[in-house]
C-alpha positions as a Python dict, from the first residue, in 0.01 Angstrom:
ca = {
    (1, 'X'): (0, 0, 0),
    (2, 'X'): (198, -245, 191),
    (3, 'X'): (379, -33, 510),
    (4, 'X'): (724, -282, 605),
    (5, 'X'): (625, -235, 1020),
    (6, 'X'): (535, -502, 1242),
    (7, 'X'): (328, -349, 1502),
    (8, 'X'): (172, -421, 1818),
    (9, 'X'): (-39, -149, 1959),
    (10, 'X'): (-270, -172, 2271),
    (11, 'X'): (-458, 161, 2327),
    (12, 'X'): (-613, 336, 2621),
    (13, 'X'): (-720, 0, 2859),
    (14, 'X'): (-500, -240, 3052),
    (15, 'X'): (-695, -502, 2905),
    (16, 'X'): (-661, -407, 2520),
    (17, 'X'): (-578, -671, 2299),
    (18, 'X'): (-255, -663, 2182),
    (19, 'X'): (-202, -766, 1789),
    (20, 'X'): (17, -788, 1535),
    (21, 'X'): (3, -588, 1226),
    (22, 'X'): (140, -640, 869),
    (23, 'X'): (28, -286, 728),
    (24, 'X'): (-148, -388, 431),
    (25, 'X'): (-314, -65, 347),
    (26, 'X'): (-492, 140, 72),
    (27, 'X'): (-311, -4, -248),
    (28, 'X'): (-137, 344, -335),
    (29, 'X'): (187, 255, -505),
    (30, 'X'): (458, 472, -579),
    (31, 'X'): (383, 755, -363),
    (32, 'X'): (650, 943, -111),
    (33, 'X'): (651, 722, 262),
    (34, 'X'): (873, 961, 489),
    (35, 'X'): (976, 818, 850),
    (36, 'X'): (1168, 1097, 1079),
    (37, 'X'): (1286, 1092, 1380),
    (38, 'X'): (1434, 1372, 1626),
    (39, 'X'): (1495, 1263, 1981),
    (40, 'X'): (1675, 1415, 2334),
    (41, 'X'): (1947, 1153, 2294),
    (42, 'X'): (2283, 1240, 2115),
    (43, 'X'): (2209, 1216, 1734),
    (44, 'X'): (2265, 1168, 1445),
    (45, 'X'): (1906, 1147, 1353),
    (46, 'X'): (1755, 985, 1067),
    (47, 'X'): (1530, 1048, 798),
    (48, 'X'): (1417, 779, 522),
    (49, 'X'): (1235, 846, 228),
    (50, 'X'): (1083, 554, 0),
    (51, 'X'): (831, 478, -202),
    (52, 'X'): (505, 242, -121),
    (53, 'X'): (432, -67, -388),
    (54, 'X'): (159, -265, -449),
    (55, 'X'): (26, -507, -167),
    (56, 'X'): (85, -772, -462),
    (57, 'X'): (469, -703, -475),
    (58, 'X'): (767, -781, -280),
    (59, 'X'): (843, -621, 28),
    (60, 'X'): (1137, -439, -175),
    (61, 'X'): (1037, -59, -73),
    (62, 'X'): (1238, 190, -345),
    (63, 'X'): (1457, 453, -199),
    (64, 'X'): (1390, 801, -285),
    (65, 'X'): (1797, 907, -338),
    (66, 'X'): (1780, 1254, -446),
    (67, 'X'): (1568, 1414, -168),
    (68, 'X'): (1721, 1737, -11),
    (69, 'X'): (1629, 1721, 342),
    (70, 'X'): (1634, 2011, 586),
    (71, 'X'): (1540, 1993, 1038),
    (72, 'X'): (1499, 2313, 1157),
    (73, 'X'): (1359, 2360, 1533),
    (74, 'X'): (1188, 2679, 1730),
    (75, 'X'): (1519, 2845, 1817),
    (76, 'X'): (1673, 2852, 1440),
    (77, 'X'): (1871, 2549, 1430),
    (78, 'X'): (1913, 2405, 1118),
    (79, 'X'): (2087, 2150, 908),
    (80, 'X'): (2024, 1995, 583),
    (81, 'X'): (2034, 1579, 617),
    (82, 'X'): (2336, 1408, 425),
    (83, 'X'): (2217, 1067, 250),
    (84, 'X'): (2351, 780, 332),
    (85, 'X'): (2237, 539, 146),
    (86, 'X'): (1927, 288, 192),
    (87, 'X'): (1700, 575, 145),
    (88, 'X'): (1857, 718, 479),
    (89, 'X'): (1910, 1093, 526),
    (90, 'X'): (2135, 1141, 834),
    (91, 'X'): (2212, 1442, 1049),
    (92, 'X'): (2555, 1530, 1184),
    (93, 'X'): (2493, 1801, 1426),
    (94, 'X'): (2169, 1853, 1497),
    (95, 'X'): (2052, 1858, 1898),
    (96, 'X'): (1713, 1752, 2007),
    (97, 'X'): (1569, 1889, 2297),
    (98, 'X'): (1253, 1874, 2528),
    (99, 'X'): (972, 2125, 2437),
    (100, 'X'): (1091, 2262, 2116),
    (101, 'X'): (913, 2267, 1814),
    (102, 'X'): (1063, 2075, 1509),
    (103, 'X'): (997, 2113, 1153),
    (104, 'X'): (1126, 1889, 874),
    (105, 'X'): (1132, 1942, 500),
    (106, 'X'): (1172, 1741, 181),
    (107, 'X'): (1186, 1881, -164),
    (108, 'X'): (1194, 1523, -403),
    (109, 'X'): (1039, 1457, -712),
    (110, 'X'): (932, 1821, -793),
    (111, 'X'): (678, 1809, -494),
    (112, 'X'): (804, 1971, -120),
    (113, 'X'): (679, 1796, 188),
    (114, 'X'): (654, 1965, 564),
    (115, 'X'): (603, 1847, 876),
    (116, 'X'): (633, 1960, 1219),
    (117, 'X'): (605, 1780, 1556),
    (118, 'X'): (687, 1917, 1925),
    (119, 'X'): (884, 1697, 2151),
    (120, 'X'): (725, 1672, 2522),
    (121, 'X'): (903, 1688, 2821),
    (122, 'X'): (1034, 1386, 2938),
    (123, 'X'): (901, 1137, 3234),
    (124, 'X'): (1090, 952, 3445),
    (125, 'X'): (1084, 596, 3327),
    (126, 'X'): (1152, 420, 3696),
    (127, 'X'): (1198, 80, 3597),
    (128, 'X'): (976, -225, 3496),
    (129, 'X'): (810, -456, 3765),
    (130, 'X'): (717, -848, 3573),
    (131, 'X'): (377, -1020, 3648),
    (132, 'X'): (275, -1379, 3520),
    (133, 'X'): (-90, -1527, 3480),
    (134, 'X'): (-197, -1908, 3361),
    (135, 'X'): (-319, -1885, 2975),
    (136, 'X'): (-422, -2221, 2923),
    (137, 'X'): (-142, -2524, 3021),
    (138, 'X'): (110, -2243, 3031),
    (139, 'X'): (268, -1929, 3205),
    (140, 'X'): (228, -1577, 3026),
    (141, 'X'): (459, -1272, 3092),
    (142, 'X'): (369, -913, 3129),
    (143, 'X'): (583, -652, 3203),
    (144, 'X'): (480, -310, 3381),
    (145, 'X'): (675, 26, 3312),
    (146, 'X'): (713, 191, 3633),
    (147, 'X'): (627, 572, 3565),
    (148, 'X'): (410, 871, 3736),
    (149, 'X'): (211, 1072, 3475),
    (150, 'X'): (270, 1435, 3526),
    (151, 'X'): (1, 1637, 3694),
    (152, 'X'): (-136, 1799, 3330),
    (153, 'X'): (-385, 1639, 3111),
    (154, 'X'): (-281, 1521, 2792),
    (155, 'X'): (50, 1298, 2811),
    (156, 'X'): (101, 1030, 2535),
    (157, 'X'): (352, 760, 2548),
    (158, 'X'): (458, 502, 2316),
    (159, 'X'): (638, 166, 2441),
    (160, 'X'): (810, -70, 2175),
    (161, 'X'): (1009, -372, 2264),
    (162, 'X'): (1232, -635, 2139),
    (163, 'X'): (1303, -982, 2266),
    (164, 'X'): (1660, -1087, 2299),
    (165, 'X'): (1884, -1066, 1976),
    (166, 'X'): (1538, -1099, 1749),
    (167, 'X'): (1461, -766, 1524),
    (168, 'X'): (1109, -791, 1562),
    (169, 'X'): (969, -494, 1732),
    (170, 'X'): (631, -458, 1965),
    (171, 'X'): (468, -128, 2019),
    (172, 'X'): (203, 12, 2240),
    (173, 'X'): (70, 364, 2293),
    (174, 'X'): (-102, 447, 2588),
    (175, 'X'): (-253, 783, 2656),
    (176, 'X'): (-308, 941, 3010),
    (177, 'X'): (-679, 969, 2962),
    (178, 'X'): (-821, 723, 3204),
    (179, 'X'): (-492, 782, 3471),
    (180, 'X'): (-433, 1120, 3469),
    (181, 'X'): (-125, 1191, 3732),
    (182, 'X'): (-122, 868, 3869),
    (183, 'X'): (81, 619, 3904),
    (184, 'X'): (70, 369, 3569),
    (185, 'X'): (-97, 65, 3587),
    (186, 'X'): (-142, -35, 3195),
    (187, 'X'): (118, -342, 3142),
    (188, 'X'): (289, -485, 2828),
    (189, 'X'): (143, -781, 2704),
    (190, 'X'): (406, -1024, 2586),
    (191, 'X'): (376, -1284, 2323),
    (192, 'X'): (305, -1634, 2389),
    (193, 'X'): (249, -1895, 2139),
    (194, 'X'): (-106, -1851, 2144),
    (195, 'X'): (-38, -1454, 1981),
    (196, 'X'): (-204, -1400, 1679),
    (197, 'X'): (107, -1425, 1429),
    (198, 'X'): (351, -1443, 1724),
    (199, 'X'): (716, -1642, 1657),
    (200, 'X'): (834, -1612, 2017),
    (201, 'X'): (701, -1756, 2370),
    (202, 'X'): (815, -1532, 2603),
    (203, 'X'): (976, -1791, 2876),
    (204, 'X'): (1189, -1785, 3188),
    (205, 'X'): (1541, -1652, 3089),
    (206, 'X'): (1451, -1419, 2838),
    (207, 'X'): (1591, -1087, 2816),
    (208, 'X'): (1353, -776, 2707),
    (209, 'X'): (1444, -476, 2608),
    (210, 'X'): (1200, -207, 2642),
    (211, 'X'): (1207, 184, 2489),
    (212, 'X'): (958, 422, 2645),
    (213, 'X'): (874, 742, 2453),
    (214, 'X'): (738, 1052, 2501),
    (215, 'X'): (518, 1146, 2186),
    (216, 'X'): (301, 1461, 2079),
    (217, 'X'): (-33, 1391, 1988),
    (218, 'X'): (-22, 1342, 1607),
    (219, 'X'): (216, 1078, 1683),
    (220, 'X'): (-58, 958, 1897),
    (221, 'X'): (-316, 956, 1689),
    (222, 'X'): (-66, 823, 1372),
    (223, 'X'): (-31, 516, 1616),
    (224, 'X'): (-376, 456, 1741),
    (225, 'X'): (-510, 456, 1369),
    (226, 'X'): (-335, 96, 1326),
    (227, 'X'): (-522, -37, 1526),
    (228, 'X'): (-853, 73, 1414),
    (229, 'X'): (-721, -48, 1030),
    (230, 'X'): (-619, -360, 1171),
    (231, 'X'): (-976, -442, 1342),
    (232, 'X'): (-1121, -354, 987),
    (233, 'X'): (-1360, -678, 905),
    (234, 'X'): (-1525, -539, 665),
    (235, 'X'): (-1419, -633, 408),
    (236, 'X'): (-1324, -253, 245),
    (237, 'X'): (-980, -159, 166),
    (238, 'X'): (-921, 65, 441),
    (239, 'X'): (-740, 406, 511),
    (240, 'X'): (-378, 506, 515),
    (241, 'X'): (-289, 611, 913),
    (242, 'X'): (-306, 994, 941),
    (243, 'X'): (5, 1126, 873),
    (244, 'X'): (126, 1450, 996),
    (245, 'X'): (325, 1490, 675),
    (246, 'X'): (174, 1779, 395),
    (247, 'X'): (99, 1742, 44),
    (248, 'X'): (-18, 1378, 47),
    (249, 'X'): (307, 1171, 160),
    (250, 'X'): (281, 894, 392),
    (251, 'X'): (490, 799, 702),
    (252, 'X'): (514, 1018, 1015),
    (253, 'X'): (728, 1291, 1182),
    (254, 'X'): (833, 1212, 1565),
    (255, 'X'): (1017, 1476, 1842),
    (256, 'X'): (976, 1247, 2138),
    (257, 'X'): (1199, 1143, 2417),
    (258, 'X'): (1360, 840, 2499),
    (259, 'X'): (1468, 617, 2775),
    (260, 'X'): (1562, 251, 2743),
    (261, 'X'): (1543, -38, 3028),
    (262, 'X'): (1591, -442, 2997),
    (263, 'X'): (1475, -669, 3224),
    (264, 'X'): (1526, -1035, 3210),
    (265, 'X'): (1190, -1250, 3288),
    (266, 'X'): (1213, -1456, 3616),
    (267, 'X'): (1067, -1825, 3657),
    (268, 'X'): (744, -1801, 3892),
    (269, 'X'): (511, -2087, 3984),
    (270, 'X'): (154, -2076, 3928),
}
């Protein structure tokens, strides 16, 4: 199954590799993929519902139409998603908030999915401080988001960013296992021309925009898995990511917080 994500993950050390990956999975065509989001931010929220083809096809992902879609949370709000089109289920007045539990459910094809997923509370995301090393004849970029992980074990974060008006987006999850309440020190790597895959040096100038997320831990672990299928050399189709979606769909279900800063990279000398 061919995923359409283009993902950069780095997971757990500051000195991960960072990679891109073109999610060319377990060649299960025609099954549900189901990508939800609920956030703290004023909605709507989206849901999209496709279908997965054949690594051997086009990147032309069907759209599942006729789903009915329902978000319910902890306290008994509820709405059922209107479509939209593209596959897109949208709601209209649905509220996400910190620390509630959130269930979705889709009833398509004669089959009913569920998932749930609890949105953490949110961390102060302080800003983003820019550091620059030599990689061969040529300066490299990193970026560090300026945040203090709370006091209690067991934080997860996902970071994706763009670079100025290009759609391609970079992701990295970081957990709070090795930095417990401390300060973070784990930086995002940004492309240079010597990237595997990459299609943008980062240079002086440059504008990036950068989304930091708090995520639960099936999120997490949804994230993490793409990296371990990417570093697969063996030769074996490998595994579908662990979704947190029931009854066999793929995809994921995220509550998680957001908070959004730019920063535009500054020239520095060697």
């Amino acid at each position: 199954m061919k995923n359409p994500f283009f993902i950069i993950l780095s997971l757990f050390l500051v000195i991960s590799c960072q990679k891109e990956i073109d999610l060319d999975l377990a060649d299960q065509s025609g099954r549900i993929v189901i990508e939800g989001n609920v956030t703290d931010q004023v909605g709507p929220y989206t849901v999209r519902i496709t279908k997965s083809v054949a690594v051997n096809q086009q990147n032309q992902y069907p759209a599942v139409t006729d789903a009915q879609v329902i978000l319910s949370d902890n306290t008994g709000q509820t709405e059922t998603l209107q479509y939209i089109g593209d596959g897109k289920y949208q709601t209209s007045t649905f509220i996400g908030v910190s620390g509630r539990t959130y269930t979705l459910k889709v009833q398509a094809e004669g089959q009913q999915y569920i998932a749930q997923s609890t949105m953490p509370e949110a961390v102060d995301f302080e800003g983003l401080a820019q550091d620059s090393f030599k990689f061969g004849d040529k300066m490299s970029y990193t970026l560090l988001p300026i945040f203090t992980d709370p006091v209690m074990l067991g934080n997860r974060y996902l970071f994706s960013f763009t670079i100025n008006d290009l759609s391609k987006k970079y992701i990295s999850v970081f957990s709070d296992n090795l930095n417990n309440g401390l300060p973070n020190q784990r930086p995002l790597m940004l492309p240079n021309d010597d990237n595997d895959g990459a299609d943008h040096e980062v240079v002086a100038g440059d504008t990036i925009y950068v989304e930091m997320q708090s995520i639960d831990n099936t999120i997490f672990t949804y994230y993490s898995a793409l990296l371990d299928i990417s570093g697969n050399g063996s030769g074996v189709t490998p595994a579908n990511p662990p979704s947190n979606i029931s009854n066999g769909a793929l995809g994921y279900f995220s509550a998680h917080t957001q908070s959004n800063k730019s920063f535009i990279i500054q020239q520095t000398t060697p």
